[in-house]
C-alpha positions in Angstrom: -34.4 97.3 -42.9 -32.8 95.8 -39.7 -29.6 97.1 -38.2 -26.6 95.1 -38.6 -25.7 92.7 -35.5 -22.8 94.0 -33.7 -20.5 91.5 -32.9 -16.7 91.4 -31.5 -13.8 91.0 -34.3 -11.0 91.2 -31.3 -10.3 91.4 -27.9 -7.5 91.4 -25.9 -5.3 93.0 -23.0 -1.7 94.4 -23.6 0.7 91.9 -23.4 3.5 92.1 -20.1 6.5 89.8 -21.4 6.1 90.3 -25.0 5.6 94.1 -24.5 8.7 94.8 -22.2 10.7 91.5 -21.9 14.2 93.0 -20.5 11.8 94.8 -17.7 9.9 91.4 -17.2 13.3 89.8 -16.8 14.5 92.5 -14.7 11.5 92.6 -12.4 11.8 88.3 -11.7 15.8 89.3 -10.9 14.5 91.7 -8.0 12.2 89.7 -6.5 14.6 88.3 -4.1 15.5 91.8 -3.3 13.0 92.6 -0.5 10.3 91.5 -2.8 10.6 94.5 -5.1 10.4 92.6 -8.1 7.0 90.6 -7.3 5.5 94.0 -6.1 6.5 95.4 -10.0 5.3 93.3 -11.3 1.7 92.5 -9.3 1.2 96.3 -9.9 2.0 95.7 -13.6 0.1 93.3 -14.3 -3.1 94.4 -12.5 -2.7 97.4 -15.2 -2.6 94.9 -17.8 -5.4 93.2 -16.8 -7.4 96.1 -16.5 -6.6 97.8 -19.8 -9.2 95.8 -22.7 -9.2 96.5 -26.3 -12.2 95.3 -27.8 -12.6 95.6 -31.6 -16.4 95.3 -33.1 -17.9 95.7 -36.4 -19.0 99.3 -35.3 -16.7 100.7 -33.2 -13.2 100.3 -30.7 -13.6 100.4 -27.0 -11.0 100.7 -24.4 -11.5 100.1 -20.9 -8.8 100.9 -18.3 -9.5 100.2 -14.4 -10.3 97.1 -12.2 -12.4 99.2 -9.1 -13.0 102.4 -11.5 -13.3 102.2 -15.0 -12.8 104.3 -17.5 -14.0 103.9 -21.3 -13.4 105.4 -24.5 -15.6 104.4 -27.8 -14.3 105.7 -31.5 -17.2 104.5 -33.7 -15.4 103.0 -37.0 -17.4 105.1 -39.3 -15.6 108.3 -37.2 -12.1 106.8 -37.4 -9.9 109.9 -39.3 -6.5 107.8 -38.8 -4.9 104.7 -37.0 -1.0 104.8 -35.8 0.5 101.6 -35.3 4.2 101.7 -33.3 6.6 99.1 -33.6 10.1 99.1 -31.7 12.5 96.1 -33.6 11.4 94.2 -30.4 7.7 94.4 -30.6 7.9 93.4 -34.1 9.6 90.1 -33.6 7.4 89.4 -30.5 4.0 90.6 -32.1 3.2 93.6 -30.1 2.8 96.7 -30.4 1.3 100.2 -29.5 -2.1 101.5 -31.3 -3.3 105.1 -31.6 -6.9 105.7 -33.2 -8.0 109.3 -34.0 -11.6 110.3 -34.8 -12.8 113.1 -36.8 -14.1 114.8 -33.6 -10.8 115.6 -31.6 -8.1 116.9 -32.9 -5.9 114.5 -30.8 -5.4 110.5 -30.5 -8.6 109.0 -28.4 -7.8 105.6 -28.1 -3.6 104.9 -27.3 -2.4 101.3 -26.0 0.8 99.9 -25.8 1.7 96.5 -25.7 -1.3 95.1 -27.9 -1.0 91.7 -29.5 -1.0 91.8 -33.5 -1.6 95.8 -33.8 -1.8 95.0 -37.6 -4.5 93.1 -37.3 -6.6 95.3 -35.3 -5.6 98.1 -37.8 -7.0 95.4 -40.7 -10.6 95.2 -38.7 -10.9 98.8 -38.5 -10.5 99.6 -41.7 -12.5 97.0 -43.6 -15.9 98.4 -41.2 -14.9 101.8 -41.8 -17.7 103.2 -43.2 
């Protein structure tokens, strides 16, 4: 019998205005002020664009880094529990922060804040649990 394709359910990178909008807001207000604000927010969203979540039928994989990387797998089959956090905020903008815990540690392996529809990722985990 042939093993099932893997292929990618979602994939995304945590979102910067949607995640923290008063900071976004706050950081555009100091750019002006010795270009603090433009600094904040180049460094933030180089770590945005360096952090990927990347849902499969198999497994969750996230990648942090741009020159190093650094990547964590839970296998769906492994998954022992999924935390989803929503602030009032997040929930009226979409986003939110994602915890997945295996059977193997005894901690959370995977934690990412500011992910596009967290419920939705939570929905494609559990229908490949296996």
């Amino acid at each position: 019998m042939a093993a099932e394709a893997e292929s990618i359910l979602y994939k995304s990178h945590p979102s910067m205005f949607r995640n923290r909008p008063v900071g976004f807001v706050l950081s555009v207000i100091l750019i002006p002020v010795l270009g603090l604000g433009l600094l904040i927010l180049v460094i933030w969203w180089l770590d945005c664009l360096g952090t990927t979540l990347t849902v499969t039928t198999k497994r969750t994989t996230l990648r942090r880094g741009i020159l190093s990387k650094k990547t964590n797998d839970v296998w769906h089959r492994d998954v022992r529990n999924i935390q989803v956090k929503q602030g009032i905020l997040q929930r009226l903008l979409g986003v939110g922060t994602i915890g997945i815990s295996s059977a193997g540690q005894g901690d959370v392996e995977i934690a990412v804040n500011g992910m596009p529809n967290p419920e939705k990722v939570r929905r494609f985990i559990d229908e490949h649990r296996g």
